[in-house]
N, C-alpha and C positions, 0 to 999 in steps of 0.2 A: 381286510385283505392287505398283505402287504407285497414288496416287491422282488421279483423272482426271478433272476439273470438264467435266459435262452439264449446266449451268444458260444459259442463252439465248444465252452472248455462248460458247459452248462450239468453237466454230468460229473464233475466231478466237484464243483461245487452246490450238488443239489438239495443239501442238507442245509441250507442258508438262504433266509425271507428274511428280507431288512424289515424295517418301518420306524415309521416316527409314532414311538411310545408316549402314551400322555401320564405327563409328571404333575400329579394330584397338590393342591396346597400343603398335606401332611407325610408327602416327601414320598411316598408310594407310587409306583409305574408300573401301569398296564396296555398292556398291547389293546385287549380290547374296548369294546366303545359300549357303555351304559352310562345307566342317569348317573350314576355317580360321579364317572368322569367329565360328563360334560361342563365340570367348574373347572377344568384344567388350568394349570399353572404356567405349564410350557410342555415344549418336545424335547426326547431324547433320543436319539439316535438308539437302533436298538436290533436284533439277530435274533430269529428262532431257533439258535447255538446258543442260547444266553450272554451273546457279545454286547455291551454295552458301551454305547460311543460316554468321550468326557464332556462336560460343559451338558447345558440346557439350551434349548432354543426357545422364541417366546410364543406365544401360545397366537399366536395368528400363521394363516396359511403360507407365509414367506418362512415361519418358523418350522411349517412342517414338513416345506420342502428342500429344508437347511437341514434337519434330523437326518433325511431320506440321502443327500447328499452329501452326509456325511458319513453314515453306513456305506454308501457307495465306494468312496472313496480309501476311509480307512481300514474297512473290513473286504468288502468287495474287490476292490482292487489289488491288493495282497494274495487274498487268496486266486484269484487270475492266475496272475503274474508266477506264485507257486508250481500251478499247473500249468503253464507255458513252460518252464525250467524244469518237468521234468521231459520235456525231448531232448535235453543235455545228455541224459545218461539211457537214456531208449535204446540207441543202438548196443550198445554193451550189454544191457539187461535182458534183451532179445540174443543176442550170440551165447550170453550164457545160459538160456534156456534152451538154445538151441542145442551144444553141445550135452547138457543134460540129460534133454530127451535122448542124445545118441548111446550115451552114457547107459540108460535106462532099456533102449533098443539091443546093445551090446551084452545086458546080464539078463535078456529075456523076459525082463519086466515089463512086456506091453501095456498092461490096464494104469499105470503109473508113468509111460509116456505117452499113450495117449490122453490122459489128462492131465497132461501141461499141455500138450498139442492146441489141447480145445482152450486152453487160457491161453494160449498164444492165439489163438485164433480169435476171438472175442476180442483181444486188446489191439491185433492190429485192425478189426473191424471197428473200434471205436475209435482208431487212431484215423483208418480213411474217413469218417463220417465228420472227424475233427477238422480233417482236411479239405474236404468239401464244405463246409458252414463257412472255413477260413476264406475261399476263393470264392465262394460264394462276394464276401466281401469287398472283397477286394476289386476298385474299379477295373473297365477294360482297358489293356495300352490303348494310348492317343497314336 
Protein backbone atom coordinates (compact mmCIF):
# COMPACT_ATOMS: atom_id res chain seq x y z
CA UNK A 1 0.00 0.00 0.00
CA UNK A 2 1.47 3.06 -0.80
CA UNK A 3 0.83 6.65 -0.15
CA UNK A 4 -2.30 8.69 -1.32
CA UNK A 5 -2.55 12.79 -0.91
CA UNK A 6 -6.43 13.59 0.64
CA UNK A 7 -5.55 17.29 0.99
CA UNK A 8 -7.95 19.67 -1.20
CA UNK A 9 -6.54 19.57 -4.57
CA UNK A 10 -6.76 15.47 -3.85
CA UNK A 11 -8.98 15.15 -6.93
CA UNK A 12 -7.04 16.11 -9.28
CA UNK A 13 -4.15 14.61 -8.36
CA UNK A 14 -5.92 11.15 -7.76
CA UNK A 15 -4.10 9.17 -10.38
CA UNK A 16 -0.83 9.30 -8.10
CA UNK A 17 0.33 6.57 -5.15
CA UNK A 18 3.97 7.27 -4.27
CA UNK A 19 5.95 4.50 -2.39
CA UNK A 20 9.26 3.45 -1.77
CA UNK A 21 9.95 0.78 -4.38
CA UNK A 22 12.35 -1.94 -3.55
CA UNK A 23 15.52 -2.02 -5.87
CA UNK A 24 16.46 -5.82 -6.02
CA UNK A 25 20.40 -6.68 -6.07
CA UNK A 26 19.96 -7.42 -10.14
CA UNK A 27 18.85 -3.79 -10.76
CA UNK A 28 15.03 -4.69 -10.93
CA UNK A 29 12.17 -2.50 -8.89
CA UNK A 30 9.01 -3.66 -7.64
CA UNK A 31 6.42 -1.87 -5.84
CA UNK A 32 5.31 -4.90 -4.39
CA UNK A 33 6.55 -7.06 -1.43
CA UNK A 34 7.31 -11.05 -2.01
CA UNK A 35 9.97 -13.51 -1.00
CA UNK A 36 11.91 -12.31 -3.79
CA UNK A 37 12.21 -8.94 -2.65
CA UNK A 38 12.80 -9.28 0.61
CA UNK A 39 16.98 -9.31 -0.29
CA UNK A 40 16.35 -5.82 -1.21
CA UNK A 41 19.24 -3.61 -2.17
CA UNK A 42 17.55 -0.12 -1.38
CA UNK A 43 14.58 2.13 -2.05
CA UNK A 44 13.37 4.16 -4.75
CA UNK A 45 11.18 6.75 -4.86
CA UNK A 46 8.53 5.68 -7.09
CA UNK A 47 4.36 6.73 -8.64
CA UNK A 48 1.69 4.47 -9.73
CA UNK A 49 2.12 7.04 -12.98
CA UNK A 50 5.26 5.24 -13.63
CA UNK A 51 7.19 8.36 -12.10
CA UNK A 52 10.49 7.25 -10.84
CA UNK A 53 12.34 9.38 -8.41
CA UNK A 54 16.66 9.49 -9.26
CA UNK A 55 19.18 8.10 -6.76
CA UNK A 56 18.61 4.99 -4.45
CA UNK A 57 17.84 4.97 -0.86
CA UNK A 58 19.37 2.40 1.42
CA UNK A 59 17.54 -0.51 2.32
CA UNK A 60 16.79 0.23 6.05
CA UNK A 61 13.57 1.96 7.19
CA UNK A 62 15.22 5.81 7.33
CA UNK A 63 15.83 4.65 3.51
CA UNK A 64 12.18 4.03 3.09
CA UNK A 65 11.02 6.92 4.28
CA UNK A 66 13.71 9.01 2.36
CA UNK A 67 11.98 7.16 -1.12
CA UNK A 68 8.58 8.24 0.29
CA UNK A 69 9.78 11.80 0.88
CA UNK A 70 11.11 12.10 -2.04
CA UNK A 71 8.13 11.19 -4.14
CA UNK A 72 6.57 13.73 -1.96
CA UNK A 73 8.39 16.26 -2.73
CA UNK A 74 9.41 16.02 -6.23
CA UNK A 75 6.56 14.36 -7.71
CA UNK A 76 3.86 15.45 -5.20
CA UNK A 77 4.56 18.73 -4.65
CA UNK A 78 4.62 19.78 -8.42
CA UNK A 79 1.84 18.34 -9.10
CA UNK A 80 -0.15 20.48 -6.11
CA UNK A 81 1.20 23.48 -6.87
CA UNK A 82 0.04 22.70 -10.79
CA UNK A 83 -3.47 22.52 -9.53
CA UNK A 84 -3.38 25.43 -7.15
CA UNK A 85 -2.20 27.59 -10.66
CA UNK A 86 -4.93 26.66 -12.13
CA UNK A 87 -7.21 29.28 -10.19
CA UNK A 88 -4.97 31.79 -12.13
CA UNK A 89 -7.04 31.28 -15.23
CA UNK A 90 -10.56 30.04 -13.50
CA UNK A 91 -12.11 33.17 -13.70
CA UNK A 92 -11.57 33.67 -17.60
CA UNK A 93 -12.28 30.07 -18.22
CA UNK A 94 -15.68 30.34 -16.46
CA UNK A 95 -16.75 33.89 -18.34
CA UNK A 96 -15.80 32.08 -21.42
CA UNK A 97 -18.17 29.30 -20.77
CA UNK A 98 -20.40 31.44 -19.71
CA UNK A 99 -20.73 33.58 -22.75
CA UNK A 100 -20.87 30.25 -24.64
CA UNK A 101 -23.56 28.87 -23.31
CA UNK A 102 -25.31 32.36 -24.09
CA UNK A 103 -23.99 31.91 -27.43
CA UNK A 104 -25.58 28.45 -27.67
CA UNK A 105 -29.05 29.84 -25.67
CA UNK A 106 -28.99 32.48 -28.62
CA UNK A 107 -29.02 29.86 -31.75
CA UNK A 108 -31.59 27.58 -29.81
CA UNK A 109 -29.09 24.94 -29.04
CA UNK A 110 -30.49 24.07 -25.58
CA UNK A 111 -29.25 20.35 -25.14
CA UNK A 112 -25.47 21.80 -25.92
CA UNK A 113 -25.93 24.70 -23.32
CA UNK A 114 -27.30 22.89 -21.05
CA UNK A 115 -24.32 20.69 -20.97
CA UNK A 116 -21.73 23.00 -20.46
CA UNK A 117 -24.19 24.29 -17.82
CA UNK A 118 -23.87 21.02 -15.93
CA UNK A 119 -19.83 21.18 -16.52
CA UNK A 120 -19.94 24.38 -15.26
CA UNK A 121 -21.73 23.23 -12.52
CA UNK A 122 -19.61 20.23 -11.33
CA UNK A 123 -16.40 22.45 -11.53
CA UNK A 124 -17.71 25.06 -9.47
CA UNK A 125 -18.91 22.27 -6.95
CA UNK A 126 -15.48 20.95 -7.02
CA UNK A 127 -14.01 24.30 -6.79
CA UNK A 128 -16.35 25.16 -3.31
CA UNK A 129 -15.40 21.56 -1.85
CA UNK A 130 -11.77 22.81 -2.69
CA UNK A 131 -12.58 25.59 -0.87
CA UNK A 132 -13.78 24.20 2.09
CA UNK A 133 -10.90 21.42 2.77
CA UNK A 134 -8.79 24.85 2.15
CA UNK A 135 -10.49 26.76 5.31
CA UNK A 136 -10.87 23.75 6.74
CA UNK A 137 -7.10 24.32 7.30
CA UNK A 138 -6.45 27.04 7.79
CA UNK A 139 -6.07 28.17 11.70
CA UNK A 140 -8.75 30.47 13.38
CA UNK A 141 -7.78 34.34 13.59
CA UNK A 142 -6.02 35.06 17.19
Amino acid sequence: MGIRYTGPYAQQVDDHEGHAARKLADGTVSAGWTEETSSLQGFVASCSCGWRGDGEHPATEAGREGAEGQWSTEHLGPLIEAARATWDSWPEELVGLARYVRDRVQAQDAAEALRVLDQMVADVDYRRRTVTLLAAQQEPPA
